[in-house]
C-alpha positions in Angstrom: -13.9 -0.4 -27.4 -13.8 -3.5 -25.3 -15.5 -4.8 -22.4 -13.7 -2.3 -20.3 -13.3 1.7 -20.0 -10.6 1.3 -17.3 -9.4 -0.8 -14.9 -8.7 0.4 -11.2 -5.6 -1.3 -9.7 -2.9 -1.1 -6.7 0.0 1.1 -8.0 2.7 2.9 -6.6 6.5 3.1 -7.0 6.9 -0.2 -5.3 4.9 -2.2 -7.7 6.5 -4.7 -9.7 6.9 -5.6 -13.2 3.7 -7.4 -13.0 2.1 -5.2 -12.3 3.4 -2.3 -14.6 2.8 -5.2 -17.3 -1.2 -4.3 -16.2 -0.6 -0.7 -17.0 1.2 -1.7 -20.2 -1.9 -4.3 -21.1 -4.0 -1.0 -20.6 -2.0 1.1 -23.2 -2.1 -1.4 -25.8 -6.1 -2.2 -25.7 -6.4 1.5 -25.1 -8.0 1.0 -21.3 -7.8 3.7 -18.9 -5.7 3.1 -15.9 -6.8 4.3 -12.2 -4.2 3.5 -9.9 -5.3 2.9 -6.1 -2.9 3.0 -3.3 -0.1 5.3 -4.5 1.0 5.7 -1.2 0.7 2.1 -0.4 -1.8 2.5 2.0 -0.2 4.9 4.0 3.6 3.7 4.4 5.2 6.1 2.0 5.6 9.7 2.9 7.3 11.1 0.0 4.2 12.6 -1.7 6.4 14.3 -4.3 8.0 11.0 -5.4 4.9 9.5 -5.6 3.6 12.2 -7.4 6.3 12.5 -9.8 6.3 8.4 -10.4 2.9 9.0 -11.5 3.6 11.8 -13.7 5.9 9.8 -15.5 3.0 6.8 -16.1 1.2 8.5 -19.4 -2.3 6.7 -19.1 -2.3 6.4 -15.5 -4.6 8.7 -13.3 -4.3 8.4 -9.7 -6.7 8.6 -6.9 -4.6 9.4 -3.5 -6.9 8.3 -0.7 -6.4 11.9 0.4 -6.7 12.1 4.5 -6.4 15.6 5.4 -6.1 18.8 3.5 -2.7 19.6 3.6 -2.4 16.1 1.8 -4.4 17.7 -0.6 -2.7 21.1 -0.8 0.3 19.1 -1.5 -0.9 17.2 -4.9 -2.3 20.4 -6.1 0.8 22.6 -5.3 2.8 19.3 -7.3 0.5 19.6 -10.1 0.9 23.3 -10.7 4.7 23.2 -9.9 4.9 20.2 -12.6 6.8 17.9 -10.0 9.3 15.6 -12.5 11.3 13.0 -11.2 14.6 13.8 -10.2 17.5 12.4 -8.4 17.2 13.4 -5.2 13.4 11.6 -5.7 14.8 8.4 -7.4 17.0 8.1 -4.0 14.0 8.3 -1.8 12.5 5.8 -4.1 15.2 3.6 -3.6 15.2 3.5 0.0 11.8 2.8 0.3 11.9 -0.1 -2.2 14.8 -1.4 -0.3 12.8 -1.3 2.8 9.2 -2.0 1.9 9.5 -4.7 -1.7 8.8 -7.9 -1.0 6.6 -9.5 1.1 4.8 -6.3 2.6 0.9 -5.6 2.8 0.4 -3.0 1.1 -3.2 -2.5 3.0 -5.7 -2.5 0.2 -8.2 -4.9 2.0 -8.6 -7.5 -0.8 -8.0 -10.1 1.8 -11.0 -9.2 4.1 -13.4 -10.4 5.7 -11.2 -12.4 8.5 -13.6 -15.5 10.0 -11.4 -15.0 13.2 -11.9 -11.5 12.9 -8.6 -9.9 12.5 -7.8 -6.2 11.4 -5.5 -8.1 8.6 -4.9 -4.9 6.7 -3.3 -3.2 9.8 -2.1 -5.7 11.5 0.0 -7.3 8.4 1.5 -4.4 8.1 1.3 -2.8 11.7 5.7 -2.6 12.2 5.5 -0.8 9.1 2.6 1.6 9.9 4.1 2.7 13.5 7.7 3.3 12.1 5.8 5.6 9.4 3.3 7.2 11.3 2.3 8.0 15.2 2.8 4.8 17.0 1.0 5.4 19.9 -2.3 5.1 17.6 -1.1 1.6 18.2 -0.7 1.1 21.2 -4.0 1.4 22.8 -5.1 -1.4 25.3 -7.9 -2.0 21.7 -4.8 -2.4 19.5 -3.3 -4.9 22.1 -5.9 -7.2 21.8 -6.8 -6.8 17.9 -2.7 -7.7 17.4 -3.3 -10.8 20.4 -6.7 -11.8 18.2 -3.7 -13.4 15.8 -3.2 -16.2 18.1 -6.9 -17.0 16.8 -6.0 -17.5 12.8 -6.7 -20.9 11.8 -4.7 -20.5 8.4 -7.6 -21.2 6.5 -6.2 -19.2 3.5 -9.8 -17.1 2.9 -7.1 -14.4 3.3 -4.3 -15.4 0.7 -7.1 -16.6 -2.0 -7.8 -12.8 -2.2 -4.6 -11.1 -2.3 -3.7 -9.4 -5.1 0.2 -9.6 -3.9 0.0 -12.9 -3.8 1.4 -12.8 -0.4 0.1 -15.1 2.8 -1.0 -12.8 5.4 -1.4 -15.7 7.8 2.6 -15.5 7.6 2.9 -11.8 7.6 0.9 -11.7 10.9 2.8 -14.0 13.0 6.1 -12.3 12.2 3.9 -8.7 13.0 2.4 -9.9 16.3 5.8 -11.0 17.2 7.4 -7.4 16.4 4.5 -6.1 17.9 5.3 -7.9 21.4 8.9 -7.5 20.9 9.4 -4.0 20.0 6.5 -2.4 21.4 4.2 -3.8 24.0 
């Protein structure tokens, strides 16, 4: 074999065609594929999409970042059901692309440490996060000051050197701090 067993990579069913090119790269040099982040870090909530996307990825094995056991419960009850992709899953998929492709952080933590300290893999995606989950986990008088700590970023780009998006966080934050404010504080 090669230098490498597998590679473990950010996947889900908003990837791009770069990065499904990695999981094709992996087929051809016979590399195992583990794919991190299926849910995105948290911002998709159609398990059974996700699930079924994966299904339909033949070398690709993925690890869920599991939270609770009913998240667990879930993947097992979609395993032994043998969730396929379907249409009513390919529409859910669809909306979520259309909201969440682009420019999103995807919260893998690549781009940490912050020199000024900031939660970067929250608060990139923090609009995203309270739409998706229970916002007032975000609102706490500690969450107002980690989102106000974005006044402090310098720009230095430690942040967008590391991203595997190739996105700027020092952008994305401005525009969250500012949804933050606006819609929320």
């Amino acid at each position: 074999c090669g230098l490498y067993e597998t590679v473990q990579y950010p996947l889900s069913y908003l990837s791009s065609e770069r990065d499904l090119a990695v999981v094709d790269a992996c087929r051809e040099n016979g590399v195992g594929f583990i794919a991190m982040k299926g849910m995105s870090g948290g911002l998709l909530s159609n398990a059974a999409a996700a699930h079924a996307y994966m299904r339909g990825l033949d070398i690709v094995v993925p690890i869920w970042g599991i939270e609770k056991m009913s998240e667990l419960e879930d993947f097992l009850r979609f395993e032994a059901q043998g969730v396929e992709m379907n249409d009513a899953l390919r529409a859910d998929i669809e909306k979520d692309r259309a909201e969440l492709t682009g420019s999103f952080c995807r919260g893998c933590g690549y781009c940490l440490p912050c020199p000024v300290d900031i939660p970067i893999s929250i608060a990139a995606r923090l609009s995203y996060l309270m739409k998706r989950s229970v916002a007032s986990n975000y609102l706490t008088p500690e969450w107002q000051d980690r989102m106000e700590n974005i006044t402090n970023c310098t720009e230095c780009g430690q942040c967008a050197s590391r991203c595997p998006y190739d996105l700027k966080p020092y952008e994305l934050l401005k525009v969250q701090l500012g949804l933050y404010r606006e819609h929320f504080v």
